[in-house]
N, C-alpha and C positions, 0 to 999 in steps of 0.2 A: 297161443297166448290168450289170455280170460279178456274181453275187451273192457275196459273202464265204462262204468258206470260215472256222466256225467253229469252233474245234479244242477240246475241254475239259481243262484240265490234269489228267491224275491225279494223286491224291494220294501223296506219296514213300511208299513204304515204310518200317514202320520196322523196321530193323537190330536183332533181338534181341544185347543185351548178351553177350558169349562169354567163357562161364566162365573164372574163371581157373586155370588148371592146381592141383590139390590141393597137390604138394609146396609150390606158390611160398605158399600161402594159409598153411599150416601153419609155412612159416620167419618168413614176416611176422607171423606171431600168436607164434608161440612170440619171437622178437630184441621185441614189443609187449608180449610177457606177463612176461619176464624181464628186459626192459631195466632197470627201475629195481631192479632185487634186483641186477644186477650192477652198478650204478653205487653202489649201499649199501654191497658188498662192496669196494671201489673206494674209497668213502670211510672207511670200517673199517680196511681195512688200513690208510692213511693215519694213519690216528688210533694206531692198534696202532703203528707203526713210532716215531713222535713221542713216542708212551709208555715205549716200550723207551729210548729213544735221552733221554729227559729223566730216566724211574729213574732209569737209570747213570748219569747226572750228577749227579740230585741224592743218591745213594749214595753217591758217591764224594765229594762234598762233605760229604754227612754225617759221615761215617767223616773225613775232611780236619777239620773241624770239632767233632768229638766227641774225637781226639787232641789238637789244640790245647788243648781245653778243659781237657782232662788236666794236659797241659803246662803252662797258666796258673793252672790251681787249686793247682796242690804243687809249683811251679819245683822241679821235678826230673824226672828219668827214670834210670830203673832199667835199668843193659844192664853185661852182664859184666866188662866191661875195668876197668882201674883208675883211667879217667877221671874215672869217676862222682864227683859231689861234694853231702856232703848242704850243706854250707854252700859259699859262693862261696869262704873261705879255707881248707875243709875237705878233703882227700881219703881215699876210703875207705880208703887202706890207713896212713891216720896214726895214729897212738897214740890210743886211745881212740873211735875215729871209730866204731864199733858200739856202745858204752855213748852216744855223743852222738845218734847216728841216732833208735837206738829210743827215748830221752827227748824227742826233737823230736817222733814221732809219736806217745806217747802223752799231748803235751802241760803235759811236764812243764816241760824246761828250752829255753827258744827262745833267737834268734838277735839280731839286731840288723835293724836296719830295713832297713840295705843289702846283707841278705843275707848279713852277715859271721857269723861265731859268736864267734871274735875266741878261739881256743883255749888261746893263752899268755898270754890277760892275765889278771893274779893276781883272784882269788877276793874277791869283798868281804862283808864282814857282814851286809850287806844282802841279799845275793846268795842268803847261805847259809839264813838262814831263810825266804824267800822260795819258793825251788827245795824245798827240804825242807816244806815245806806244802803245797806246789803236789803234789808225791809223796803225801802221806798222806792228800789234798782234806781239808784241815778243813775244817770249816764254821762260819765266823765268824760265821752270821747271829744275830741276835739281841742282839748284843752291841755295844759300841762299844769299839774300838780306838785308842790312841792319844796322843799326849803322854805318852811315857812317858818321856820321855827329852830332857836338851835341845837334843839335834840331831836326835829324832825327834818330830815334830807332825804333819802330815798328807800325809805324802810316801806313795807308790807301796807303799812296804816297810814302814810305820808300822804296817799290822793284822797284819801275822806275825809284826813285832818285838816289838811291846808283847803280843801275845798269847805270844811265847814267853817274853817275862821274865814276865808273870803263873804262868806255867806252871812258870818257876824252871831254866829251861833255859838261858837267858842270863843274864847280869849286865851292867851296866854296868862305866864305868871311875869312877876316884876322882872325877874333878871335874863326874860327875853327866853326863857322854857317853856315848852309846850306839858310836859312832862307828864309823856304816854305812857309810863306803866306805873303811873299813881293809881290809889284808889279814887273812889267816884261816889258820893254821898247823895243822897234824892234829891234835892234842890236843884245840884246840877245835871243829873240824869231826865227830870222831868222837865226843865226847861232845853231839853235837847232835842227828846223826842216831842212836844209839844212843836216845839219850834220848825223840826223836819216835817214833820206827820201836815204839817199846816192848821192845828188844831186853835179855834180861836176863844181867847179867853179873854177877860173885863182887863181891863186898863190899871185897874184899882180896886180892892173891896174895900167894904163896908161890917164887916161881919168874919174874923178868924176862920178861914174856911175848916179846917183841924185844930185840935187843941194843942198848943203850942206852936201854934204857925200866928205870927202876930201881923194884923192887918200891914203893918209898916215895914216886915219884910219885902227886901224885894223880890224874893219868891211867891210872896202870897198869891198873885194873880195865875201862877202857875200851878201850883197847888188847888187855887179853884178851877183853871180848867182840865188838870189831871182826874177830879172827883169827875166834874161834869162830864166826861168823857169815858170813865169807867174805866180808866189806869189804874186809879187806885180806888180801895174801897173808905164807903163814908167815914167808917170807925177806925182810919188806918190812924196809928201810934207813930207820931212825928219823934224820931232824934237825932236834932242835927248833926247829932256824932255817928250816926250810922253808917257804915260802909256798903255797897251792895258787893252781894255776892251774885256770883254768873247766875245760878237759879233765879234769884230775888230780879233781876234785872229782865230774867227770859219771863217770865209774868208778866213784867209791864210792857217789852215791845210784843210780845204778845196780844194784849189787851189792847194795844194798839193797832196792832195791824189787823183785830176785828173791828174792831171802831171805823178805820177806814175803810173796810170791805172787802181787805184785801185776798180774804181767805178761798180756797180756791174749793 
């Protein structure tokens, strides 16, 4: 028999590993070594851009927002033209309308609920010691106020009234009325605010201070110290039948409570 032919397998060779080129090592380490620093940058900006872009909005909301407020706190705004209105019935360029303003803002004489000021409607008694206290802030505390009168008992105006008849600045009428929603004529308006204000006037004249104010009134001394004091003006038209209206009246305690100095 042919004897077999037996072959040994060598063993393969093995294939040393072939470097990898320097550059390629050095790009895949460095895009391995900076990838996540540029995908941070990546989400940074991200973040940076949504910040910028939400500020502005919420600036611009704020500033939207903090006008408003303006607006709703003092239903008013302030701008040149003659539009302007410190009351809904009020316009800046109406008679009076700067004695009304500035008494609004320093809290002396206000408005009506519906925003009206209501400038031609006449003057009440109530009104006037009311407004005129509210100007000189007395201070009621400590006291009680009240029933002085028999139409005044515990109403709104009842501690300025009973305090200014204690005070001997008012009087009642004959049948024991105080009767605070009459009107109120200058004679009794200027010796009121004369009277509060502590404004001091002559005793007596000698001389009609206005035409138709006759030395033998007993208003006349009020009369001259309302001129003296710059309440009213030198060529003001006296008639005793005149009623004040709420404008006509915010002029004189006005004019008053610069006289005092009271203005802030």
């Amino acid at each position: 028999m042919p004897t077999k032919k037996i072959v040994k397998k060598q063993p393969a060779k093995k294939m040393a590993a072939k470097p990898m080129h320097t550059e390629h090592m050095d790009l895949k380490k460095t895009l391995s070594t900076h990838g996540s620093f540029l995908a941070l940058i990546a989400v940074f900006a991200g973040f940076s851009l949504y910040a910028v872009v939400s500020f502005a909005g919420s600036t611009s909301n704020y500033i939207q927002g903090m006008y408003a407020s303006v607006i709703d706190a003092n239903q008013e705004v302030v701008v040149a033209d003659s539009s302007y209105e410190v009351f809904s019935d009020l316009k800046s360029n109406a008679p009076h309308a700067v004695a009304i303003e500035r008494l609004k803002k320093l809290g002396i004489f206000g408005g009506y609920t519906d925003g009206s000021f209501k400038p031609d409607k006449l003057l009440t008694r109530a009104e006037l010691l009311t407004v005129t206290a509210s100007a000189m802030d007395i201070d009621f505390s400590g006291a009680s106020y009240g029933n002085c009168f028999k139409d005044v008992k515990n109403e709104y105006f009842a501690v300025p009234v009973c305090y200014a008849f204690k005070q001997g600045w008012v009087k009642g009428l004959k049948d024991g009325r105080f009767g605070p929603n009459d009107s109120v004529r200058y004679p009794e308006v200027l010796k009121v605010v004369v009277s509060v204000f502590g404004f001091v006037g002559p005793d007596k004249v000698e001389v009609e201070p206005l035409t138709g104010v006759k030395v033998t009134a007993w208003y006349a001394p009020t009369f001259k110290a309302a001129i003296d004091y710059g309440l009213i003006d030198g060529n003001f038209v006296f008639n005793p039948n005149y009623a004040l209206t709420r404008a006509d009246f915010a002029e004189v305690i006005y004019r008053a409570v610069k006289a005092k100095g009271l203005l802030e």
